[in-house]
ZAMARGU-4260 file (C-alpha; in steps of 0.2 Angstrom, whole numbers, plus 5000, padded with zeros to 4 digits):
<rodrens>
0) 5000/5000/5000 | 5008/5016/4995 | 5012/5030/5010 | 5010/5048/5010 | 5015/5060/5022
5) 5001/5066/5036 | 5000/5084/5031 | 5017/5097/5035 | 5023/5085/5046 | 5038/5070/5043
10) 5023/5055/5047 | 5021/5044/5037 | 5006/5035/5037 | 4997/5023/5022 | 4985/5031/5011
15) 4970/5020/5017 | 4966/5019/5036 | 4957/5005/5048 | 4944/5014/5057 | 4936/5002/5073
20) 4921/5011/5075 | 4911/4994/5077 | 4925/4986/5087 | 4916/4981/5104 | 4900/4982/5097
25) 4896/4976/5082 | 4914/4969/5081 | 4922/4957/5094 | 4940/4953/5097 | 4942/4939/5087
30) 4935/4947/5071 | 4944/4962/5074 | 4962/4951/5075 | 4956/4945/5057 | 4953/4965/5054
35) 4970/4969/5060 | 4981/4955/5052 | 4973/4960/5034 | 4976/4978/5035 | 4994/4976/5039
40) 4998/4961/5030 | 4991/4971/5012 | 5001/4986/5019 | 4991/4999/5032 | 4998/5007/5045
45) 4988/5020/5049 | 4973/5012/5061 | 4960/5024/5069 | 4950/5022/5086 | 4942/5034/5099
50) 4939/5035/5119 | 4918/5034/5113 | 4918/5021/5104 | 4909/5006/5112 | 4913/5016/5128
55) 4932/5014/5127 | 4928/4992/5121 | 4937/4998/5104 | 4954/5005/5114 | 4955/4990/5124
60) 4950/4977/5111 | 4963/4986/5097 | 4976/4987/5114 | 4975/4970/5118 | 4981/4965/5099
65) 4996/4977/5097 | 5011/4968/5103 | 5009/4950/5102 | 4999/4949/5086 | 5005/4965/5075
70) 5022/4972/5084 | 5018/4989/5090 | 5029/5000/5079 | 5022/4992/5062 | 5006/5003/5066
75) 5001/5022/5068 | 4991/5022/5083 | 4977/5035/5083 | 4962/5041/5093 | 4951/5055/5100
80) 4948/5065/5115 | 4933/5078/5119 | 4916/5067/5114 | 4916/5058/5128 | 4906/5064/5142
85) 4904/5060/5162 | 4899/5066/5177 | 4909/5077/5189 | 4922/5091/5186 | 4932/5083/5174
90) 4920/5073/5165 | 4921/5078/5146 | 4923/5090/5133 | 4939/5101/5128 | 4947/5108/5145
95) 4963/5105/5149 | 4957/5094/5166 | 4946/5084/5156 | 4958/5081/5138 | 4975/5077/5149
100) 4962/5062/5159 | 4955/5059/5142 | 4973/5054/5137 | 4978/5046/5152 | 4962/5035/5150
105) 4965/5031/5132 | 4985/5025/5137 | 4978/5012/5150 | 4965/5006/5138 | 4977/5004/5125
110) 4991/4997/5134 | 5004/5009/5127 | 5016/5022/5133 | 5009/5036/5118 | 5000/5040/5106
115) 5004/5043/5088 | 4990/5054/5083 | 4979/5061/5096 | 4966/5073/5088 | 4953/5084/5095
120) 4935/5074/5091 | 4926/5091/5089 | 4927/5108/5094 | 4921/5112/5112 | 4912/5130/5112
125) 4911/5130/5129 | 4930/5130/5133 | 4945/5144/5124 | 4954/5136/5111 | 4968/5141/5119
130) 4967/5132/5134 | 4963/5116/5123 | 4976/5121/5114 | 4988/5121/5128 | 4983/5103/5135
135) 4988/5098/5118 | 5005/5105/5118 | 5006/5101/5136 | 5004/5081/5131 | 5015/5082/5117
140) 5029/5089/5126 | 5025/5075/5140 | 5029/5063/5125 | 5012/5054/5127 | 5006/5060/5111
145) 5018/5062/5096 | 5008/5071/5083 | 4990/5081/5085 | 4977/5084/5074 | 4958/5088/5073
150) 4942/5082/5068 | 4923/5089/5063 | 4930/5106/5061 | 4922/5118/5052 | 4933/5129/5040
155) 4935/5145/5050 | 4938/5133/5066 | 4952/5123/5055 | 4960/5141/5051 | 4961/5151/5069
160) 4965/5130/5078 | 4981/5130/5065 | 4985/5147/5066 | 4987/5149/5085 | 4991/5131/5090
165) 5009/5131/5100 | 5009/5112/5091 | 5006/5109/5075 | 4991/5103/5069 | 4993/5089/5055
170) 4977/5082/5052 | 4960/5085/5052 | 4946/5071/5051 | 4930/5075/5040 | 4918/5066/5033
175) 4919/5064/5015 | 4913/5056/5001 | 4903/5057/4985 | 4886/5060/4997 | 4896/5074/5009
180) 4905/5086/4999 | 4903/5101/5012 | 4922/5103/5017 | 4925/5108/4999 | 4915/5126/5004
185) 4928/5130/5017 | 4939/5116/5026 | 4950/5109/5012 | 4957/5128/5006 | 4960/5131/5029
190) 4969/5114/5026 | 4976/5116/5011 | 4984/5133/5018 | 4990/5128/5034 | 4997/5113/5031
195) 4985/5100/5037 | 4981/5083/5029 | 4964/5077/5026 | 4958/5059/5034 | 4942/5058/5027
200) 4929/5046/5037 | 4913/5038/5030 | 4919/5038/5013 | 4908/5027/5008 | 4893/5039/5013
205) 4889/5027/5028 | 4888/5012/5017 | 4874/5021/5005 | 4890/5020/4991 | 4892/5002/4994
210) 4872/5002/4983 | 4867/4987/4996 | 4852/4999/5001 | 4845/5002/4983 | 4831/4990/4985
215) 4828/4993/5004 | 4837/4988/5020 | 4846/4974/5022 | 4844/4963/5039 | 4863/4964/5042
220) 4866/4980/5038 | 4870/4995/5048 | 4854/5004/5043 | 4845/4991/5050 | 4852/4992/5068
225) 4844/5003/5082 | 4862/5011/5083 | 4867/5016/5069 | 4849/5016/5057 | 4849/5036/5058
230) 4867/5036/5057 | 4865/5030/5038 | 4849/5036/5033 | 4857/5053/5034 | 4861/5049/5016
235) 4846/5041/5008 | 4839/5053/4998 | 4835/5057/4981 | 4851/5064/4975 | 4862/5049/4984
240) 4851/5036/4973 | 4855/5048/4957 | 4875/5047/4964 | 4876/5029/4967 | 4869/5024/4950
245) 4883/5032/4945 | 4895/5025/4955 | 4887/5008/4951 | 4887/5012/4930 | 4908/5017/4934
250) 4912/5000/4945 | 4903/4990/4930 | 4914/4997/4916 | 4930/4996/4927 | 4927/4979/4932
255) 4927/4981/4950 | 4914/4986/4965 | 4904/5003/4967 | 4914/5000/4983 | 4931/5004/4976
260) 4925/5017/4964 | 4920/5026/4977 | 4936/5025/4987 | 4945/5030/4973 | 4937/5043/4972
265) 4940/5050/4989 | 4957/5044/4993 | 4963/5053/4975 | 4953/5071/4979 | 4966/5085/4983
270) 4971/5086/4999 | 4967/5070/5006 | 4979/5058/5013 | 4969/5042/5019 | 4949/5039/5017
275) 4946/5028/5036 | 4938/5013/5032 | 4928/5005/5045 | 4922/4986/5041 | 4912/4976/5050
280) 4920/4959/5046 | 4936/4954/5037 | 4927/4950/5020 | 4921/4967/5019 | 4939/4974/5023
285) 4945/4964/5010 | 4934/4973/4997 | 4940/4989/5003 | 4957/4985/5001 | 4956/4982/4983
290) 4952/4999/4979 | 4970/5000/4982 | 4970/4989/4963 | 4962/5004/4953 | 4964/5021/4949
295) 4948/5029/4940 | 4950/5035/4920 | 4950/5055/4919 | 4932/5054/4910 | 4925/5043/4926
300) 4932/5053/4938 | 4927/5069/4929 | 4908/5062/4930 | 4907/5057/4947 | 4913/5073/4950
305) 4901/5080/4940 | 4882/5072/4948 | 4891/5076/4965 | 4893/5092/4963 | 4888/5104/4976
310) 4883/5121/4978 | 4897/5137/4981 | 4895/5156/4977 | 4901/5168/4987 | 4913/5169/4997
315) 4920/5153/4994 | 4922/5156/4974 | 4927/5173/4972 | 4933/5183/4960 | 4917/5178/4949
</rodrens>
């Protein structure tokens, strides 16, 4: 799997990610081994967790794998702090109190000594940025975390995060995909500007790409479970059906899936470094890696492009 480097920084990470969303729910340990072993034997590096997901499950599943079954240093170890909320004084969100035990949780739960990328999981109105901030260079120079980055930013957020951080910022983590264009308005040219490399989560528009929810909702699928059914019918509308015709018209000239068309598509958009690909089981990993086999014609590309197009004026496009 080829590598790129994780914005204005010297990390190196592969242009694909694991993401473990479902680890600990939907997930168990054994299947998420199988997950593991895949992604790094094809060549990943770069593997994506989260102190909320399965309340902490996914840290302590993907923790109890690194060592004995893929060594430690083959993998980029990265999570998030600020989404997760308790009770009591230091119980959640941005602050340096509730961040620096945030860490501290995510270290036990994953049985290591730091943290390759840790990034802010969204931005906390209620606390300054720069005392966010701080916390961040504050564990960065403790050596817990390496490299820091951000997530669910909008543009403007992006812009004053990177400008003012006393670390820098190398990632940001956005949704992205032929269904969710909106960072284009804003986030990409904040990224593009300061430096910051794109990890683009749900680029498979939560599954809607994949066209398994054409003719209705599959029993096995995410938007048939209680958790996650609003989660994916965000993008069941009219225009996604438009959109994934597409993508299914593409896969069937290429030879290959609407899966890895739409991939493709996301990993080889300006900016972006790795599209986070979250599987359910190995089998449906294994089709998300073989998107690594294609790269998509000029003329496809510039049609997808084309039925996913959204909506700019002003500011964004300017002089007009």
């Amino acid at each position: 799997m080829e590598n790129r480097r994780l914005g204005r920084s010297g990390l190196r990470v592969s242009r694909m990610a694991l993401g473990t969303m479902t680890w600990g729910r939907d997930t168990d340990a054994d299947e998420a081994a199988s997950q593991l072993v895949a992604f790094v034997d094809a060549g990943g590096t770069l593997v994506d967790t989260a102190d909320v997901h399965a309340d902490g499950e996914g840290e302590r599943i993907l923790g109890s794998l690194l060592g004995d079954l893929v060594p430690r240093d083959d993998v980029v170890l990265a999570t998030k702090a600020v989404a997760k909320r308790t009770g009591g004084p230091f119980g959640g969100g941005a602050s340096r109190g509730a961040l620096l035990s945030a860490l501290d949780g995510s270290l036990r739960r994953l049985g290591v000594d730091h943290i390759d990328l840790w990034q802010l999981h969204a931005w906390d109105p209620e606390v300054p940025l720069d005392e966010t901030l701080g916390a961040v260079d504050a564990a960065v120079a403790s050596g817990k975390v390496r490299y820091a980055g951000v997530s669910n930013y909008a543009g403007w957020q992006l812009a004053t995060a990177a400008a003012t951080s006393p670390v820098r910022l190398v990632s940001a983590q956005m949704e992205y995909s032929l269904l969710e264009r909106g960072i284009e308005r804003e986030v990409t040219a904040a990224a593009a500007h300061h430096g910051v490399g794109l990890l683009a989560w749900a680029p498979l528009g939560r599954g809607v790409l994949t066209g398994k929810y054409r003719s209705g909702t599959p029993a096995d699928s995410r938007g048939a479970s209680e958790t996650y059914a609003g989660y994916v019918e965000l993008h069941r509308t009219e225009r996604a059906a438009r959109i994934v015709q597409a993508v299914m018209t593409a896969a069937e000239g290429l030879g290959t899936s609407p899966l890895a068309v739409a991939l493709a598509w996301v990993r080889d958009r300006p900016g972006v470094v790795a599209p986070v690909v979250g599987a359910r089981d190995t089998g449906q990993l294994t089709g998300s890696l073989a998107a690594e086999e294609i790269s998509l014609p000029p003329a496809i590309r510039s049609a997808l492009d084309d039925v996913s197009a959204i909506e700019t004026g002003y500011p964004e496009r300017w002089p007009r």
